[in-house]
C-alpha positions as CSV (number, residue, x, y, z in Angstrom):
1,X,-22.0,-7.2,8.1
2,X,-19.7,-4.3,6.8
3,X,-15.5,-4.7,6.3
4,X,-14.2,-1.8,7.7
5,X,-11.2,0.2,5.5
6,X,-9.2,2.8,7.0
7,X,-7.5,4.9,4.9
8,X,-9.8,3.3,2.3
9,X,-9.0,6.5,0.2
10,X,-5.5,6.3,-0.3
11,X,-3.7,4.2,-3.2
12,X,-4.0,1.0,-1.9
13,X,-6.8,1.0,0.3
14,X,-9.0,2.6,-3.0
15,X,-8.1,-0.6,-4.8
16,X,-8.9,-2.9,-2.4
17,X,-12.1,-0.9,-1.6
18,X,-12.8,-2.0,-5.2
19,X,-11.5,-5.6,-4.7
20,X,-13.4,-5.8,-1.4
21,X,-16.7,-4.7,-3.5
22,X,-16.5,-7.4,-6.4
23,X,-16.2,-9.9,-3.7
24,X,-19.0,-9.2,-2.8
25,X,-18.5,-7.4,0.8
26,X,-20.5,-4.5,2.2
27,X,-17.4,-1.6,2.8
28,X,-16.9,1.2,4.9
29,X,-14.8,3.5,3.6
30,X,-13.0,5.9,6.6
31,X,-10.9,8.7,5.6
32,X,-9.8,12.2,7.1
33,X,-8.1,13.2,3.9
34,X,-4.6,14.3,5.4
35,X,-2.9,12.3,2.7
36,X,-6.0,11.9,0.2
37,X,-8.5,13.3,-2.0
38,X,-12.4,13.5,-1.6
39,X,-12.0,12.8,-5.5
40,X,-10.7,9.6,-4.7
41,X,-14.4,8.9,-3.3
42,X,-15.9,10.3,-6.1
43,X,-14.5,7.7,-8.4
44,X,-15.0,4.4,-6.0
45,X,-18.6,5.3,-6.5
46,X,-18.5,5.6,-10.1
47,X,-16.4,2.3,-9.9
48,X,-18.8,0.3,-7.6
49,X,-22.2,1.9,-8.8
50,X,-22.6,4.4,-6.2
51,X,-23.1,1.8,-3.1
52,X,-20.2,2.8,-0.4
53,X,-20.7,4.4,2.8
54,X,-17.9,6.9,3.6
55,X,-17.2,8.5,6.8
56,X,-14.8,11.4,7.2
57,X,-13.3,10.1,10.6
58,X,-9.8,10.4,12.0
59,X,-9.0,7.5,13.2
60,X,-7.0,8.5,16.3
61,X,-10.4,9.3,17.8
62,X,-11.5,7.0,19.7
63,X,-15.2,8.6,20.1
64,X,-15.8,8.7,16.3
65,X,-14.0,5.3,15.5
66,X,-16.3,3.7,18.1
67,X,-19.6,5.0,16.7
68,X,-18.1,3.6,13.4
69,X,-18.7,0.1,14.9
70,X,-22.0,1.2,16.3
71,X,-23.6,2.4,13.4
72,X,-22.3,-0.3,11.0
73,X,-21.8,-3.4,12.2
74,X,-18.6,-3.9,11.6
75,X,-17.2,-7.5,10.9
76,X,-13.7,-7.1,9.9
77,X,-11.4,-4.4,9.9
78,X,-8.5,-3.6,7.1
79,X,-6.2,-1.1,8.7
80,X,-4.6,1.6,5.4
81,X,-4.6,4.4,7.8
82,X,-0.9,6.4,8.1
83,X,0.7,9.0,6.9
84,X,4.1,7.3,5.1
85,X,6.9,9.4,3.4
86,X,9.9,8.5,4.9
87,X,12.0,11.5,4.0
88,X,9.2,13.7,6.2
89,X,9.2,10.9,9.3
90,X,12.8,11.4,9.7
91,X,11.8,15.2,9.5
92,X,8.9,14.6,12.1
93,X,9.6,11.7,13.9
94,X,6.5,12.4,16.6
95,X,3.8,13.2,14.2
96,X,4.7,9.9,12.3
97,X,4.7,8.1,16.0
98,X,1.6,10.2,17.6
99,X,-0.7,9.1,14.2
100,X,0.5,5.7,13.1
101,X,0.9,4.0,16.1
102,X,-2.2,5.9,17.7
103,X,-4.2,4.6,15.0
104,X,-3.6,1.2,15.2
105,X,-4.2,1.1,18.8
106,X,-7.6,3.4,18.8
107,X,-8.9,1.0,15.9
108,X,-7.5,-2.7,18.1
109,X,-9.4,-1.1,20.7
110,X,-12.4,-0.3,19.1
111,X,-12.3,-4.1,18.0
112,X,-11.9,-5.2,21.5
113,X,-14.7,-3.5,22.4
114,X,-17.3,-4.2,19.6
115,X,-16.5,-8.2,19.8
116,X,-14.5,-8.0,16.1
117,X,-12.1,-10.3,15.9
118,X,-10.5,-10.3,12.5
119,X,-7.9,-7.7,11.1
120,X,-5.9,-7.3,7.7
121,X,-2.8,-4.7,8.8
122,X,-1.0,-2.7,6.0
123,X,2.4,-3.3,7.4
124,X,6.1,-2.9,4.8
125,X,8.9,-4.9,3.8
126,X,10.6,-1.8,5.4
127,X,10.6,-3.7,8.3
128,X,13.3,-5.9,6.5
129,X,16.2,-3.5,6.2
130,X,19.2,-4.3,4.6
131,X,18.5,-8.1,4.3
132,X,21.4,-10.3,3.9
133,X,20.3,-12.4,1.3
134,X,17.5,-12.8,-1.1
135,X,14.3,-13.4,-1.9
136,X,13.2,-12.4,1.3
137,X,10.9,-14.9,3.7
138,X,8.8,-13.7,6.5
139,X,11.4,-15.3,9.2
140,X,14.3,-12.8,8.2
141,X,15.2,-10.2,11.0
142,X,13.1,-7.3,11.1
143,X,14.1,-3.9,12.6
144,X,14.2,-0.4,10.5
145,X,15.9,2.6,9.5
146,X,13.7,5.3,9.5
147,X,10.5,6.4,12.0
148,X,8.1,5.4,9.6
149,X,9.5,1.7,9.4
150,X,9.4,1.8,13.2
151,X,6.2,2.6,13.1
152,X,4.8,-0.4,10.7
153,X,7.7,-2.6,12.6
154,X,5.5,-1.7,16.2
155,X,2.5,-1.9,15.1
156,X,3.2,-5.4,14.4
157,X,3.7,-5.9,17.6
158,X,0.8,-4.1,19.4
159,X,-1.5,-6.5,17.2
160,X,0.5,-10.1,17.8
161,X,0.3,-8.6,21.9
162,X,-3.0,-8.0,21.2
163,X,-3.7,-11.1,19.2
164,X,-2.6,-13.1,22.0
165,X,-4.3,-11.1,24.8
166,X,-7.3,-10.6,23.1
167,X,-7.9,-13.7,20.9
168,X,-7.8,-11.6,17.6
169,X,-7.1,-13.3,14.3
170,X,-4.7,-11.2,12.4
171,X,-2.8,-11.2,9.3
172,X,0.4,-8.3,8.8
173,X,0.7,-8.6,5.0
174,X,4.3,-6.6,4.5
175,X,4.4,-4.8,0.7
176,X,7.2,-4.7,-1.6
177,X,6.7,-1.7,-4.1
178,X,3.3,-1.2,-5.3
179,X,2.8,0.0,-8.7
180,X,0.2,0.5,-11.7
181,X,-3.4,1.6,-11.2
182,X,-7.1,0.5,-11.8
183,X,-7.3,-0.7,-15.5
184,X,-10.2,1.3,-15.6
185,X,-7.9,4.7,-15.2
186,X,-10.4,6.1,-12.6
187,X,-8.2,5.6,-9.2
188,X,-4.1,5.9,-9.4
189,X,-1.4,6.8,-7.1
190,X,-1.5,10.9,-6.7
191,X,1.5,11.9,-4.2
192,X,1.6,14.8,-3.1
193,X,4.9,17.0,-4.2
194,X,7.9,15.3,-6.0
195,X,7.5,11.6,-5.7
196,X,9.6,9.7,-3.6
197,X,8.9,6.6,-5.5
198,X,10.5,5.6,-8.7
199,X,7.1,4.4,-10.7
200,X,5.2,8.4,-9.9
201,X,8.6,10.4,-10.8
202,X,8.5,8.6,-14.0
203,X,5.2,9.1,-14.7
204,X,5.6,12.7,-14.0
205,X,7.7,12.8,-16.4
206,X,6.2,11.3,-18.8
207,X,2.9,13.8,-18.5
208,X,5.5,17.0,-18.8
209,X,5.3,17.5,-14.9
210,X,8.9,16.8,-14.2
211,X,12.1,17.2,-16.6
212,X,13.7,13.9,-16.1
213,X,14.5,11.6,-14.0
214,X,17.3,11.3,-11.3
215,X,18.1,7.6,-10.7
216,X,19.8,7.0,-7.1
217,X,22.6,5.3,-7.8
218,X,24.7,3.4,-11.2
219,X,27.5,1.7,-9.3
220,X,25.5,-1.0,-7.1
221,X,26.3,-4.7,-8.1
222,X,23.7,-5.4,-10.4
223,X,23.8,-6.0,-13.8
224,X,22.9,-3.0,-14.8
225,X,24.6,-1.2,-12.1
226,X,21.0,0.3,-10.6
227,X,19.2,-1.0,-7.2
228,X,16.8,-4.3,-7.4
229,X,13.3,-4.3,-6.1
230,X,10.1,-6.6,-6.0
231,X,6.8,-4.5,-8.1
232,X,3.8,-5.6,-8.0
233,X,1.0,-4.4,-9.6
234,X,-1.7,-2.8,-6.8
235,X,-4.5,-4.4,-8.1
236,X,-2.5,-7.8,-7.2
237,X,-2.1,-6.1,-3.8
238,X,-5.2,-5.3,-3.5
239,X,-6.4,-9.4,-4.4
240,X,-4.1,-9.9,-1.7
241,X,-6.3,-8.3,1.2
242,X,-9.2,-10.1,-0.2
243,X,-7.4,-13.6,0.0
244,X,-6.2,-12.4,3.4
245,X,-9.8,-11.4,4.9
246,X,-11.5,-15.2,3.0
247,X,-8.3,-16.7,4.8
248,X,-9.3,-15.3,8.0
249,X,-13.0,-16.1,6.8
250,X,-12.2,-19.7,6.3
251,X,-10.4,-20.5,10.0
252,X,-6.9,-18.4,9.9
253,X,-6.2,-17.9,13.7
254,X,-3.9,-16.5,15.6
255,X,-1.6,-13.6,14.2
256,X,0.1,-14.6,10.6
257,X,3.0,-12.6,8.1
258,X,2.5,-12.6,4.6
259,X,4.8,-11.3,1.8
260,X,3.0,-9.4,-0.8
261,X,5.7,-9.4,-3.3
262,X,6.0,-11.3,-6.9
263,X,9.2,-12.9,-6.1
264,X,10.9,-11.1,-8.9
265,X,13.3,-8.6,-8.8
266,X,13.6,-5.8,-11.8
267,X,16.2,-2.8,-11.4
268,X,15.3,0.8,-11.9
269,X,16.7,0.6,-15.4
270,X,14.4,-2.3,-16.0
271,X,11.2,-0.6,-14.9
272,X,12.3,2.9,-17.0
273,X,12.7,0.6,-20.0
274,X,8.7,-1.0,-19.4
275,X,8.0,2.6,-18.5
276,X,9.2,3.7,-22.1
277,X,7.2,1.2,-23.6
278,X,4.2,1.9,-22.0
279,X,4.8,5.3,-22.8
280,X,5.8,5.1,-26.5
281,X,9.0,7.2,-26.0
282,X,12.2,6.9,-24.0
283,X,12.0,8.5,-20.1
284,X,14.9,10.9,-20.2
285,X,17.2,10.1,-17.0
286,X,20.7,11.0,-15.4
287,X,22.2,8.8,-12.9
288,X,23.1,10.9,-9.1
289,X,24.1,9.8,-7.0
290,X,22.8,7.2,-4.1
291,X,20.5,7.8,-1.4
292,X,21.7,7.2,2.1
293,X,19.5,4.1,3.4
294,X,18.9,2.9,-0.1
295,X,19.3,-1.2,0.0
296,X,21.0,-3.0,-3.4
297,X,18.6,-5.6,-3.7
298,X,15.7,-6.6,-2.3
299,X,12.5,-9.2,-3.7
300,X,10.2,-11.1,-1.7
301,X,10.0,-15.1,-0.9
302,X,6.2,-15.6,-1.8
303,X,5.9,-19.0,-1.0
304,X,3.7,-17.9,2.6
305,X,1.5,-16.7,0.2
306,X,0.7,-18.9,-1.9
307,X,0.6,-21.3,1.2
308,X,-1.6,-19.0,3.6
309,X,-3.6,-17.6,1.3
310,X,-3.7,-18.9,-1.8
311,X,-2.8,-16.1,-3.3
312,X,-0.1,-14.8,-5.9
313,X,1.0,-12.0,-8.3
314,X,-0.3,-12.4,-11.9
315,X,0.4,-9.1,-13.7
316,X,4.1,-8.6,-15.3
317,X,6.5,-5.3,-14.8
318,X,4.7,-4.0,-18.3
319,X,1.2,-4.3,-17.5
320,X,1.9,-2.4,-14.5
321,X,3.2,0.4,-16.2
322,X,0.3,0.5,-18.8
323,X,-2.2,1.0,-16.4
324,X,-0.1,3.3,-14.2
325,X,0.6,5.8,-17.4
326,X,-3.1,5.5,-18.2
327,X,-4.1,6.7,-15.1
328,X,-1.2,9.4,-15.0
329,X,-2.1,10.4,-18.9
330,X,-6.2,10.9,-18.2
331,X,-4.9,12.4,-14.5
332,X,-1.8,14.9,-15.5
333,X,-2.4,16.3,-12.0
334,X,-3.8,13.7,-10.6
335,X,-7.2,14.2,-8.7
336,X,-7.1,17.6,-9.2
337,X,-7.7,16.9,-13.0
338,X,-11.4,17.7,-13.7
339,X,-13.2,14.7,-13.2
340,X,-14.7,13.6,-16.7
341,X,-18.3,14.9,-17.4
342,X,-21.1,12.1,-17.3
């Protein structure tokens, strides 16, 4: 029996492809490559010894997701798949609806109709907002503030419907800010364009790609005067699907949230400072000034976690950034740096 990734060659799904393979599962990678590289395939087989099937599929088609599950008997499904800037879904609101939402429901349906039953969804603690206090447990009020947040904060809810009508067990797992890379230096986070995420931009600069760094804001209350927010290394993440899918293994029924977070808060000055280390030189910066939307604080309860899964964070703010900067220093342009000759 195969676990099915979608999106499996994006950031996180790579590393949980690789998490997925030390665990000893059969995987199926599916990727159409809209927010991707083909290189990113190139080095999950070097990682895992040549031994994944990949399968260039969209995953709003139904026709091609279906003979997925024919041809590989699919057990499980981990759902990655969908496109997520959300500076471009406020720019195109009904591309971010039409391929998000459609993909969750082409792949539920595919389930349905192949007799799986058990789904890890890559959901965000978008769906959170402006919370009123923190950390942040998985009662709090949901909504969002931007199309691509409506879009993870719906698709939780075509799966608990679904769930229910269809006796699928299901677990959202809603990520905090995933950072760092594959010790190994072989997959890493590659965005396409300026990064809109504070860990890239600084690795950018770091390689010479960018000048410096604008930090959003210097005048939030925080002892340091710059926004809070949970990182967490994506390799934890990635251990996180895997204790969600032997969770689901092992009896988990029904349709279950999970915080992915480490329950620690650092502020952007914090992370530049571990950033600087990993580095071996200061990050050059100027403070500009806030982003509309941005929240002041944010870090997740993890207690579910540990709970549901058995599952928590073990790598610290600078061990992320090591292995994010030695990803970004053997990948200056990321996948489009020649791939090292064997």
């Amino acid at each position: 029996m195969a676990v099915l990734v979608t999106g499996g060659a994006g950031y996180i799904g790579s590393h949980t492809v690789v998490a997925l393979h030390e665990s000893g599962r059969r995987v199926v990678v599916v990727d159409d490559f809209s927010n991707s590289s083909p290189a990113a395939v190139d080095a999950l087989q070097r990682l895992v010894g040549g031994s994944l099937v990949f399968a260039p599929v969209d995953v709003t088609d139904p026709d091609a997701v279906d003979r997925l599950f024919v041809d590989h008997d699919i057990d499980a499904v981990i759902h990655f798949a969908a496109f997520k800037a959300v500076a471009e879904s406020t720019e195109q609101p009904l591309r971010y609806y039409r391929n998000n939402l459609d993909a969750t429901v082409t792949v539920t349906e595919a389930m349905v109709a192949h007799g799986v039953r058990r789904m890890v969804f890559s959901s965000s603690a978008t769906v959170y907002g402006e919370p009123e206090r923190v950390p942040v447990d998985e009662t709090f009020p949901t909504g969002a503030t931007n199309p691509y947040g409506w879009t993870k904060f719906v698709g939780e809810q075509i799966l608990r419907d679904a769930s229910a009508a269809h006796g699928l067990d299901v677990v959202l797992l809603r990520y905090f800010n995933p950072v760092g890379a594959h010790p190994s230096g072989e997959i890493g986070e590659d965005p396409a364009g300026i990064p809109n995420n504070l860990v890239p931009y600084v690795m950018q600069v770091a390689v010479g790609r960018l000048d410096h760094l604008r930090v959003f804001g210097g005048d939030y209350d925080t002892h340091d005067g710059t926004a809070i927010r949970d990182y967490i290394h994506v390799v934890d993440l990635a251990e996180g699907h895997v204790a969600a899918l032997d969770a689901l293994d092992a009896g988990l029924t029904g349709c279950e949230v999970v915080n992915l977070g480490t329950g620690v808060g650092s502020t952007v000055l914090e992370v530049v400072e571990a950033a600087g280390r990993a580095v071996g030189h200061a990050i050059p910066y100027e403070i500009v000034d806030r982003r509309p939307g941005d929240v002041e604080r944010i870090w997740a309860d993890v207690r579910r976690a540990e709970s549901v899964l058995g599952w928590r964070a073990t790598r610290g703010l600078d061990e992320m950034l090591a292995d994010h900067w030695r990803w970004q220093r053997t990948h200056p342009q990321g996948y489009a740096t020649p791939a090292p000759v064997a």
